[in-house]
C-alpha positions as CSV (number, residue, x, y, z in Angstrom):
1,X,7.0,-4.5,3.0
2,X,7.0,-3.1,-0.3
3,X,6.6,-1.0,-2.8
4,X,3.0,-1.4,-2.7
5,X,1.4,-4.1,-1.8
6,X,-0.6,-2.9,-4.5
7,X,3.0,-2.5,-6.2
8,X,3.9,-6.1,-4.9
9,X,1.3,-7.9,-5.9
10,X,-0.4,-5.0,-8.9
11,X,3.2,-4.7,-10.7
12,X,3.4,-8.8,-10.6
13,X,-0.1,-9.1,-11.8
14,X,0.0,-6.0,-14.0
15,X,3.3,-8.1,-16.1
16,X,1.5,-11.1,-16.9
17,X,-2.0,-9.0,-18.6
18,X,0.3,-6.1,-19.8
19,X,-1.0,-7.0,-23.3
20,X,-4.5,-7.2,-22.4
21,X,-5.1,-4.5,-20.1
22,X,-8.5,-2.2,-19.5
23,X,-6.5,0.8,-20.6
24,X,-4.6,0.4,-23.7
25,X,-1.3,2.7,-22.9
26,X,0.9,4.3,-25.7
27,X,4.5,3.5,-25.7
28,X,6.3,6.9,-25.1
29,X,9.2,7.3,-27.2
30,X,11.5,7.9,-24.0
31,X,10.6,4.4,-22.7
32,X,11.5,2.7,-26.1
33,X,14.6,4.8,-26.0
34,X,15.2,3.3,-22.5
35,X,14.8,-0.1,-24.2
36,X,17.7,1.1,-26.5
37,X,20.0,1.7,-23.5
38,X,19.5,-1.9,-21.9
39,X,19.2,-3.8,-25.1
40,X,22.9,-2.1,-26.0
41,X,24.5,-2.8,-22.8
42,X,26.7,-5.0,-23.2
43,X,28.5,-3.2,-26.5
44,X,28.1,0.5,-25.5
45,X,31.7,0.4,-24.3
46,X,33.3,-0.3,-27.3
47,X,31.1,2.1,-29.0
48,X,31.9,4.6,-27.3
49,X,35.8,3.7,-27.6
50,X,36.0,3.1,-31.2
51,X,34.4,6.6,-32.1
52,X,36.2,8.8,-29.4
53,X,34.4,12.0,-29.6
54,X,31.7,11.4,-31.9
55,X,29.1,11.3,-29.5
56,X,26.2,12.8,-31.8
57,X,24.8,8.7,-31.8
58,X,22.1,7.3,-34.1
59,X,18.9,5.9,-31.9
60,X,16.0,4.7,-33.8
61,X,17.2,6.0,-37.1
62,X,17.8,9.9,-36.0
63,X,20.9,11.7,-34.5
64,X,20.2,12.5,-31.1
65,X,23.0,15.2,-30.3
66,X,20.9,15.4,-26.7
67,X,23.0,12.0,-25.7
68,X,26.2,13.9,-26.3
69,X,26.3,14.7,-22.0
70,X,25.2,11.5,-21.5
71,X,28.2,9.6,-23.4
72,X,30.5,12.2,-22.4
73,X,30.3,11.3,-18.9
74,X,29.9,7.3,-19.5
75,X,33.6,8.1,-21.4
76,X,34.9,10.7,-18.6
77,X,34.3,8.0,-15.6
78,X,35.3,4.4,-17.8
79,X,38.1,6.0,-18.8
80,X,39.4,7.9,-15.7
81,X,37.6,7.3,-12.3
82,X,40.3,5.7,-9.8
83,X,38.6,2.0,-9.6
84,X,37.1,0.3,-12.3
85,X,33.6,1.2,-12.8
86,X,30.7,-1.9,-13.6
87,X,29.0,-0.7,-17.3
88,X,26.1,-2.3,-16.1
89,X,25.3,-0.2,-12.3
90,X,26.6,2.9,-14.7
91,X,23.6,2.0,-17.3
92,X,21.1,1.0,-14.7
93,X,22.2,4.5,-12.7
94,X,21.4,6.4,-15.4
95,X,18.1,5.3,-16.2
96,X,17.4,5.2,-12.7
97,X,18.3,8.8,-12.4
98,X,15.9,9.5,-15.9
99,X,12.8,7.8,-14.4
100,X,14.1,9.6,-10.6
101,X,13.9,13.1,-12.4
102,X,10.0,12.9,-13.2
103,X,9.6,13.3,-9.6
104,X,6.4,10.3,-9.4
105,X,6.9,7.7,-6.8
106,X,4.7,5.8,-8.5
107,X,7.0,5.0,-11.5
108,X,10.2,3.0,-10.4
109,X,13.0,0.9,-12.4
110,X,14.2,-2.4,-11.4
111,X,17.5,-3.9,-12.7
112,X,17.6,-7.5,-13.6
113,X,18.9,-8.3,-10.1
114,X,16.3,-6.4,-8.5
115,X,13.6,-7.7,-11.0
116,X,14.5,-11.0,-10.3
117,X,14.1,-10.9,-6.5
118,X,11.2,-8.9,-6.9
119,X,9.4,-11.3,-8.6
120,X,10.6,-14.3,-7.0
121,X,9.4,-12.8,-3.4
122,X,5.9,-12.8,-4.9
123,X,5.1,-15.9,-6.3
124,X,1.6,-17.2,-5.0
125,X,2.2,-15.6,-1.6
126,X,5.8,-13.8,0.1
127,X,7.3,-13.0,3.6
128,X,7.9,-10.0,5.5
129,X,6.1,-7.5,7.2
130,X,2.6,-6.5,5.5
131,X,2.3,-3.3,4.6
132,X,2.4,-1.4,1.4
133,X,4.4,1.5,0.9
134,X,5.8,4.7,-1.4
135,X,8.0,6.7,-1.6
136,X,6.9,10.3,-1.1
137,X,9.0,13.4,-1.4
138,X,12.4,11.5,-0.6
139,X,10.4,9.6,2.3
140,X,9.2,6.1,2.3
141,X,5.5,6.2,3.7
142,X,3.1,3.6,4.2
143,X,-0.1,3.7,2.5
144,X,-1.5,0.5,4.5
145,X,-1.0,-2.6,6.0
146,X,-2.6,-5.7,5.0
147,X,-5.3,-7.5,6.7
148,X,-3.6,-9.8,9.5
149,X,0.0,-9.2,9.1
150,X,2.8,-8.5,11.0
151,X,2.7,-4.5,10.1
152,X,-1.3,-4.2,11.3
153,X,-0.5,-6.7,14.9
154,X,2.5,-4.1,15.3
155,X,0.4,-1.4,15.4
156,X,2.2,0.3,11.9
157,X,-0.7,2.9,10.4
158,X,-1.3,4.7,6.7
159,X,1.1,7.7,7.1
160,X,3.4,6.4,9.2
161,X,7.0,7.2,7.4
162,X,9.7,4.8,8.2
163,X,13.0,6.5,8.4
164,X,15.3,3.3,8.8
165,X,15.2,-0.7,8.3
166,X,17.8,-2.3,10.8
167,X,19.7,1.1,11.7
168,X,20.0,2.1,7.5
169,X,18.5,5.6,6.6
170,X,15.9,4.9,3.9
171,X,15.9,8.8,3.0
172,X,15.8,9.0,-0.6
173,X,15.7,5.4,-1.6
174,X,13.3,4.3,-4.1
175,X,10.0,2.3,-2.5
176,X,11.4,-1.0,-4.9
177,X,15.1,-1.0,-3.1
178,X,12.7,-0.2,0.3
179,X,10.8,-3.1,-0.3
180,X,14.0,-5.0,-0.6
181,X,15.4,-4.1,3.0
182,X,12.2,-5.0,4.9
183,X,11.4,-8.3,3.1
184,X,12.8,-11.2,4.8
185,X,12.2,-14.6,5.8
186,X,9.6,-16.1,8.3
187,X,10.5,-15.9,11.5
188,X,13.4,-13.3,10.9
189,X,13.3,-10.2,13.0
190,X,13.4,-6.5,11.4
191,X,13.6,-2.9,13.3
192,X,11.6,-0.4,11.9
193,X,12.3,3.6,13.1
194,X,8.9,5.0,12.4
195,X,8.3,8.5,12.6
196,X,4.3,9.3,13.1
197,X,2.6,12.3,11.9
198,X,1.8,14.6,14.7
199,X,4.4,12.5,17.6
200,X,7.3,14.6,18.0
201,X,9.7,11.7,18.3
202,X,10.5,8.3,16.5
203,X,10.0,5.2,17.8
204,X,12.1,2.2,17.0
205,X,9.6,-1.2,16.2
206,X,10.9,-4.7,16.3
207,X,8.5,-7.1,14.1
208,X,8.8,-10.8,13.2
209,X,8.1,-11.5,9.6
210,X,5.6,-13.8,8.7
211,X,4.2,-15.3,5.4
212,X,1.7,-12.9,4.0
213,X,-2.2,-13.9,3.4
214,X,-3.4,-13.7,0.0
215,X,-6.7,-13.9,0.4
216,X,-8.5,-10.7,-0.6
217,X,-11.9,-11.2,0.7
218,X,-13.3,-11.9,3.9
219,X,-17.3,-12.2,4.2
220,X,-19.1,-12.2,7.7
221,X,-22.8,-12.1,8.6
222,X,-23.7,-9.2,11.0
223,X,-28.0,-8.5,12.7
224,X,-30.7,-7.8,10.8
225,X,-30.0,-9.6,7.6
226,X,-26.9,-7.2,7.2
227,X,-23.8,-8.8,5.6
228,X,-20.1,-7.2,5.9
229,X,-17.5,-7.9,3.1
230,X,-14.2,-6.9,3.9
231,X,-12.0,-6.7,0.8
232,X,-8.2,-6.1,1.3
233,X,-7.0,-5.8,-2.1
234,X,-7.8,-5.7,-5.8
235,X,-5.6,-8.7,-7.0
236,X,-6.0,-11.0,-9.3
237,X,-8.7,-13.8,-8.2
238,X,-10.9,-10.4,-6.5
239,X,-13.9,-10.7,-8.3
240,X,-14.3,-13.9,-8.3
241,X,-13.5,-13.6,-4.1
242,X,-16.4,-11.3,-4.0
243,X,-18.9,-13.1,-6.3
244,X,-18.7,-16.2,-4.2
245,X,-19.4,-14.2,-0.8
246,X,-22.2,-12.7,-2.1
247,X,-23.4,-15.8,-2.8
248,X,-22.3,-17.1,0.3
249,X,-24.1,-14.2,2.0
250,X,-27.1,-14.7,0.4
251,X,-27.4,-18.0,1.2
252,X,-26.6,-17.1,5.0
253,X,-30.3,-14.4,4.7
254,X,-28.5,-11.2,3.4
255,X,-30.9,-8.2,3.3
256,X,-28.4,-5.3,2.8
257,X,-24.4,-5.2,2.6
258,X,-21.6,-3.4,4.1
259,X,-18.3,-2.8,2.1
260,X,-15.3,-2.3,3.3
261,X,-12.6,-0.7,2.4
262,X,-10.5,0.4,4.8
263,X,-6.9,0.1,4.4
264,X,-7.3,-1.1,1.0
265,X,-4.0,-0.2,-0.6
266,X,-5.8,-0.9,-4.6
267,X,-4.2,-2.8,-7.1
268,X,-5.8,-3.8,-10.4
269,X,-7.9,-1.9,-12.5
270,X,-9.6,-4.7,-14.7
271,X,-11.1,-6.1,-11.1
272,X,-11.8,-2.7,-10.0
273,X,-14.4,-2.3,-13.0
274,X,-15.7,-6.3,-13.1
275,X,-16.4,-5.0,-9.5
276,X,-18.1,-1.4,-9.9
277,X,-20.5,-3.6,-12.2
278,X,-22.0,-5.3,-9.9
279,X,-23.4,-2.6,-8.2
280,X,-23.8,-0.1,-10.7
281,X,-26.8,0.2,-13.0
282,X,-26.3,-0.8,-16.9
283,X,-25.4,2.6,-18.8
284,X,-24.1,4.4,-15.5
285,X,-20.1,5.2,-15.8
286,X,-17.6,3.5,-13.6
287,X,-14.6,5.8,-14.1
288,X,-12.5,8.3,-17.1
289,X,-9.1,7.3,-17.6
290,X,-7.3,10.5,-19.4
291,X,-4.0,10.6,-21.0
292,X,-1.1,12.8,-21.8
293,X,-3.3,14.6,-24.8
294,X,-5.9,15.6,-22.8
295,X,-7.9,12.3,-24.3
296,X,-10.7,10.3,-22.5
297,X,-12.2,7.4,-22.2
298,X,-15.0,6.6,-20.5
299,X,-15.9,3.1,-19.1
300,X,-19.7,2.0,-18.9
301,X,-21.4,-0.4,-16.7
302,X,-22.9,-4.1,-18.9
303,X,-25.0,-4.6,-15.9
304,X,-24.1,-7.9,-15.5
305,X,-23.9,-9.7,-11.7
306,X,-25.8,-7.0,-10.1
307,X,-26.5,-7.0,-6.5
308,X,-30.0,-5.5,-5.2
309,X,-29.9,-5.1,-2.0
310,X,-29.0,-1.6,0.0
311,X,-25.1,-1.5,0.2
312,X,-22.9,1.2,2.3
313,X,-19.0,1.6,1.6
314,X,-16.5,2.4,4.5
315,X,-13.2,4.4,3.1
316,X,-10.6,5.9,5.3
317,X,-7.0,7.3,4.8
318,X,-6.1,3.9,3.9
319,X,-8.5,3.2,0.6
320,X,-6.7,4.2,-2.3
321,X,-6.2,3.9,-5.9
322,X,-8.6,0.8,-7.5
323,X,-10.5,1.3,-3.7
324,X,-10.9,5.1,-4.6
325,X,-11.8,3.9,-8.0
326,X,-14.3,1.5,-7.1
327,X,-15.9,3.5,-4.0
328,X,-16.7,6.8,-6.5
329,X,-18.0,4.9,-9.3
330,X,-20.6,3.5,-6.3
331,X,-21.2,7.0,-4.9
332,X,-21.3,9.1,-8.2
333,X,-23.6,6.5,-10.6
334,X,-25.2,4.4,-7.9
335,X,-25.9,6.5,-5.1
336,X,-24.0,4.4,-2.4
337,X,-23.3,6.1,0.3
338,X,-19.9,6.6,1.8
339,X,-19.0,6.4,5.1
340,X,-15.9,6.9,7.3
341,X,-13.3,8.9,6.6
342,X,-11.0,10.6,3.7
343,X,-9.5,8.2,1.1
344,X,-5.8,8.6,0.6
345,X,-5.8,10.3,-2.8
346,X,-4.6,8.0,-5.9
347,X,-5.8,9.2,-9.3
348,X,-2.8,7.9,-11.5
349,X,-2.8,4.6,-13.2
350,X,0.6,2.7,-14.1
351,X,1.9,0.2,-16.7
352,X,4.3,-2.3,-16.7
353,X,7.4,-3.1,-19.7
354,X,9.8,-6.0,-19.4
355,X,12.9,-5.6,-21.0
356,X,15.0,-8.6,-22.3
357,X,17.6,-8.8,-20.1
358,X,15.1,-9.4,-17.1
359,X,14.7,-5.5,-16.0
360,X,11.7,-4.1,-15.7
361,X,10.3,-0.6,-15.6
362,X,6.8,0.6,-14.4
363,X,5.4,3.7,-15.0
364,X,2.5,6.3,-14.9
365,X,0.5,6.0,-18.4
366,X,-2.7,8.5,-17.5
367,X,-5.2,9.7,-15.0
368,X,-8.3,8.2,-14.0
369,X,-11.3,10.4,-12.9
370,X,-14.4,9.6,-11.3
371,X,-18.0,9.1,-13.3
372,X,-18.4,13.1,-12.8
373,X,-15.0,14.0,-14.2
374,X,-13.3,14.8,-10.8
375,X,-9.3,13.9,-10.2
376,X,-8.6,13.5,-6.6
377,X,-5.4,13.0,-7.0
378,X,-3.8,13.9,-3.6
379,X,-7.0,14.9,-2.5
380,X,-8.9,11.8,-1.5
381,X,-12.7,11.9,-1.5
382,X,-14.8,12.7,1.3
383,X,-16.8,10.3,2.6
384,X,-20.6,11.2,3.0
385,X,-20.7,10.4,6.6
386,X,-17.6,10.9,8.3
387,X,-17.4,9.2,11.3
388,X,-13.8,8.7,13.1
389,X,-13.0,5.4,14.8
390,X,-12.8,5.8,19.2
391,X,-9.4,7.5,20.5
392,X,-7.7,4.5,21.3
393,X,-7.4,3.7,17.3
394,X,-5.0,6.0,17.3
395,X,-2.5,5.0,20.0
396,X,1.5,5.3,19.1
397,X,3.2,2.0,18.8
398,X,4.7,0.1,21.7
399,X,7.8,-1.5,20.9
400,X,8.0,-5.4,22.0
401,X,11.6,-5.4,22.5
402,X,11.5,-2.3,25.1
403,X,11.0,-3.4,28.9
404,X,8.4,-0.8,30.6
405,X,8.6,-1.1,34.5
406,X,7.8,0.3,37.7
407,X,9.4,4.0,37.7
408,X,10.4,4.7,34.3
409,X,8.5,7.6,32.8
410,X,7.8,7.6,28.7
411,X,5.4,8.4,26.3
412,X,5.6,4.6,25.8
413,X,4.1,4.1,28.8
414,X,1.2,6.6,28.7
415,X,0.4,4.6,25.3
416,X,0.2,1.5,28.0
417,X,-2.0,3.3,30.6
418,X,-4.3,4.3,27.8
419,X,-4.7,0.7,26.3
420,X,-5.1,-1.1,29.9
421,X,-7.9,1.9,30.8
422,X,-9.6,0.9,27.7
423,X,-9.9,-2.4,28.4
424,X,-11.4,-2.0,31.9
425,X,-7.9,-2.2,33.2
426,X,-7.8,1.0,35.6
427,X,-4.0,1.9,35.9
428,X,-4.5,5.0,37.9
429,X,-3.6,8.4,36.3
430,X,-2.9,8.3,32.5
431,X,0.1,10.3,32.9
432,X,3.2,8.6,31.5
433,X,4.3,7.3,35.0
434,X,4.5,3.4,35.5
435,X,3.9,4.0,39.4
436,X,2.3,0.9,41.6
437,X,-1.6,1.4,40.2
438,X,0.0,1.0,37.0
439,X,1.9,-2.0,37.7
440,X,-1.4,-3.9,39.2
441,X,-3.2,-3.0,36.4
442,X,-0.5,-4.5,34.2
443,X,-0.4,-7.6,36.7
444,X,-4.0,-8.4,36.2
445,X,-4.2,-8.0,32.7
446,X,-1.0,-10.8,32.6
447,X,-3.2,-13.0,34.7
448,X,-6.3,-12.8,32.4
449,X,-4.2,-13.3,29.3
450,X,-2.4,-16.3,31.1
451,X,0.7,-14.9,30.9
452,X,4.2,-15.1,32.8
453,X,2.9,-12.5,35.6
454,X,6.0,-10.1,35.9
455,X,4.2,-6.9,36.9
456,X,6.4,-5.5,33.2
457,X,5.6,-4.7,29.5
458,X,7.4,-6.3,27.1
459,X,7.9,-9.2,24.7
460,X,4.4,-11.3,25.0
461,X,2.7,-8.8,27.3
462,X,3.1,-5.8,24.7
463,X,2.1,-7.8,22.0
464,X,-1.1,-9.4,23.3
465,X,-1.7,-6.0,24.9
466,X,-1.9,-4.3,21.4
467,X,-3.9,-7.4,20.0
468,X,-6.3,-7.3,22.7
469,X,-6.9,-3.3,21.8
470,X,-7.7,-4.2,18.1
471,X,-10.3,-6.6,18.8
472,X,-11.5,-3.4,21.2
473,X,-11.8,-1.3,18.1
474,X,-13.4,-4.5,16.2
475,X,-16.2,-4.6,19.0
476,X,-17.2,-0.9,19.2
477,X,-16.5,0.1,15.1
478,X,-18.4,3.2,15.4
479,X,-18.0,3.3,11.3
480,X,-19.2,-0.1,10.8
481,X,-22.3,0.5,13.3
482,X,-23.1,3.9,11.3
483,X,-23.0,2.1,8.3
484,X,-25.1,-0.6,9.7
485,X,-27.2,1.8,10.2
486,X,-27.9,3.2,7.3
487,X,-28.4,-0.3,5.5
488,X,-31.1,-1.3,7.3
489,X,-32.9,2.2,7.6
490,X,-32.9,1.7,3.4
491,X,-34.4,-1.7,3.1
């Protein structure tokens, strides 16, 4: 589903505290030139009509003869391109192209149109899929799903690229038109060609779209006193989330906490910080944020809501940006240990400007570091135990809407013969093959599921099949057991 969900929700959230942000951002003079373009719009065509070839133009108060290519080709295609051309795409294209040529993926530009969808899909809570995304050397990647979503039930993974939305290449689009094309309505049905790292060949993934859960935080109580927070986001009601499940923890015996992380896509930096206080001591730093100059500033722990009991953090390739930020300033100023495996590798931090005419354009402002002064900016940090989840995490996707029988032969298939093995199901030799130990093993699993008993995989039987192998890695979460571990050993 989008941009980010980070960029859903962080871009939405980021626009209403623009002004009062943790990081106080310079305006660069090609952003308030950009404002120029849009806020002229509408009269830039007679402008450019009424002074011919004059193109040296006057911006801000200074002749900026670097416009002359610009203006020349706004005159060469209003005047002779063989349809008429809309001013408004030829503006937009233009500064699409400007904030294109930096090369980031995370700074994007929305036209009013776009704007206006975008921010009407994310009011309180939106449909679709689940999953937030980027745009990554001309691909469109996913950096996680969310918690409970369509994109996690279908089996969709950090990395996974998705090369087309309903039969349309995404190859070169920008994550924000992305976003677009996968959004839909509840109950609506989008196909997905997702291409995973290390699988030779696609694989084409129906999903219904659902309304997405905004809840950030969800609190359980484990053995031995040992409570597990799982936090999905960093949006805007996140500390408060937390706060009250500590509480709630506490109240339930709480002797030690587990963290976690995983497949946290970020989001906002002010509840990153509120949150890093809680467990960092008074004086310790939480993170550097550096800009263009080469300028820092450093952001110290109040010590205010701190929590004292032994705490662990689980990251994988999931956790990034505000995660990343908030799992270093842990590691490097309070000694929490880290445990799973490498984060995803964040270390920019972007801003927000809304132009009058309802387009909006977001964009990378600085770097953040960690409390020692690292950037792991595409580098991720290591975790300090790094302990990998058991092989059938990492089983391809099944597609729903394919029919697996009795004689076909697929890597689809061997995906099924590896799920039903793993949950006691014995389908004979794990070799691709739907033969007849296959089929009985596929017949018995329909019966214990009390489902339509047709001796095939597909529709119902693929689905509860895959939701049946995520509870699997829920039971036996070698990461979370390590990092019970290592709670209770430090009480």
């Amino acid at each position: 589903m989008v941009t980010n969900v980070e960029d859903e929700k962080q871009e939405k959230e980021q626009q209403k505290q623009s002004s009062s942000n943790y990081v106080k951002m310079k305006r660069f003079h090609f952003v308030m030139l950009l404002f120029f373009i849009v806020f002229i719009t509408a009269g830039i065509t007679t402008f450019a009509l009424a002074f011919g070839d004059e193109k040296a133009v006057d911006v801000g108060g200074a002749n900026r003869p670097e416009f002359n290519k610009l203006y020349d080709v706004y005159d060469k295609l209003k005047s002779n391109y063989y349809e008429k051309v809309d001013d408004e795409k030829l503006i937009n294209g233009a500064i699409n192209g400007m904030v294109q040529s930096l090369g980031d993926p995370y700074s994007d530009y929305m036209s009013k149109s776009e704007a206006k969808q975008f921010h009407e899909s994310i009011e309180s809570s939106f449909e679709g899929i689940g999953a937030e995304i980027q745009e990554k050397d001309g691909n469109i990647v996913i950096v996680s799903p969310i918690k409970g979503s369509p994109a996690e039930k279908a089996g969709l993974r950090p990395n996974d690229r998705i090369l087309s939305v309903n039969g349309k290449s995404l190859q070169g689009m920008s994550s924000t038109k992305a976003v677009m094309m996968i959004r839909g309505k509840k109950g609506t049905k989008v196909k997905l060609k997702i291409q995973r790292p290390g699988e030779q060949d696609p694989i084409e993934v129906s999903i219904v779209r659902d309304t997405i859960p905004i809840k950030t935080v969800y609190p359980e109580m484990l053995d031995h006193g040992v409570a597990k927070i799982q936090i999905t986001s960093f949006s805007e009601n996140t500390y408060k989330e937390l706060k009250q499940a500590i509480v709630e923890m506490k109240k339930k015996g709480m002797t030690s906490l587990v963290l976690d992380l995983r497949q946290n896509p970020g989001g906002l930096l002010d509840q990153a910080i509120k949150m890093s206080n809680m467990f960092v001591p008074k004086g310790k730093i939480l993170l550097q944020v550096e800009d263009r100059n080469g300028q820092r500033e450093k952001f110290i722990a109040d010590g205010k809501d701190k929590v004292n009991v032994p705490v662990a953090v689980l990251i994988d390739g999931g956790s990034a940006s505000a995660s990343e930020i908030f799992a270093s300033a842990l590691k490097e100023s309070a000694g929490v240990p880290l445990i799973g495996e490498k984060s995803f590798g964040k270390g920019t931090v972007q801003t927000t400007e809304d132009f009058k005419d309802g387009s909006n354009l977001k964009f990378t402002t600085a770097k953040w570091l960690t409390p020692k002064g690292e950037w792991i900016h595409k580098k991720g940090i290591k975790p300090d135990y790094e302990v990998k989840l058991p092989s059938y995490a990492n089983l391809p996707i099944v597609d729903p809407d394919k029919e697996l029988k009795e004689s076909d032969l697929s890597k689809e298939v061997k995906a099924v013969e590896q799920m039903l093995s793993a949950l006691g199901y014995n389908p004979g030799k794990v070799d691709g093959y739907f033969d007849g130990e296959t089929k009985d093993a596929v017949v018995r699993f329909q019966r214990d599921q009390k489902l339509q008993v047709t001796g095939k995989v597909s529709g119902e039987t693929t689905i509860k099949l895959m939701d049946q192998i995520r509870k699997e890695i829920q039971d036996h979460d070698t990461q979370v057991k390590k990092a019970v571990e290592i709670v209770t050993k430090n009480k």
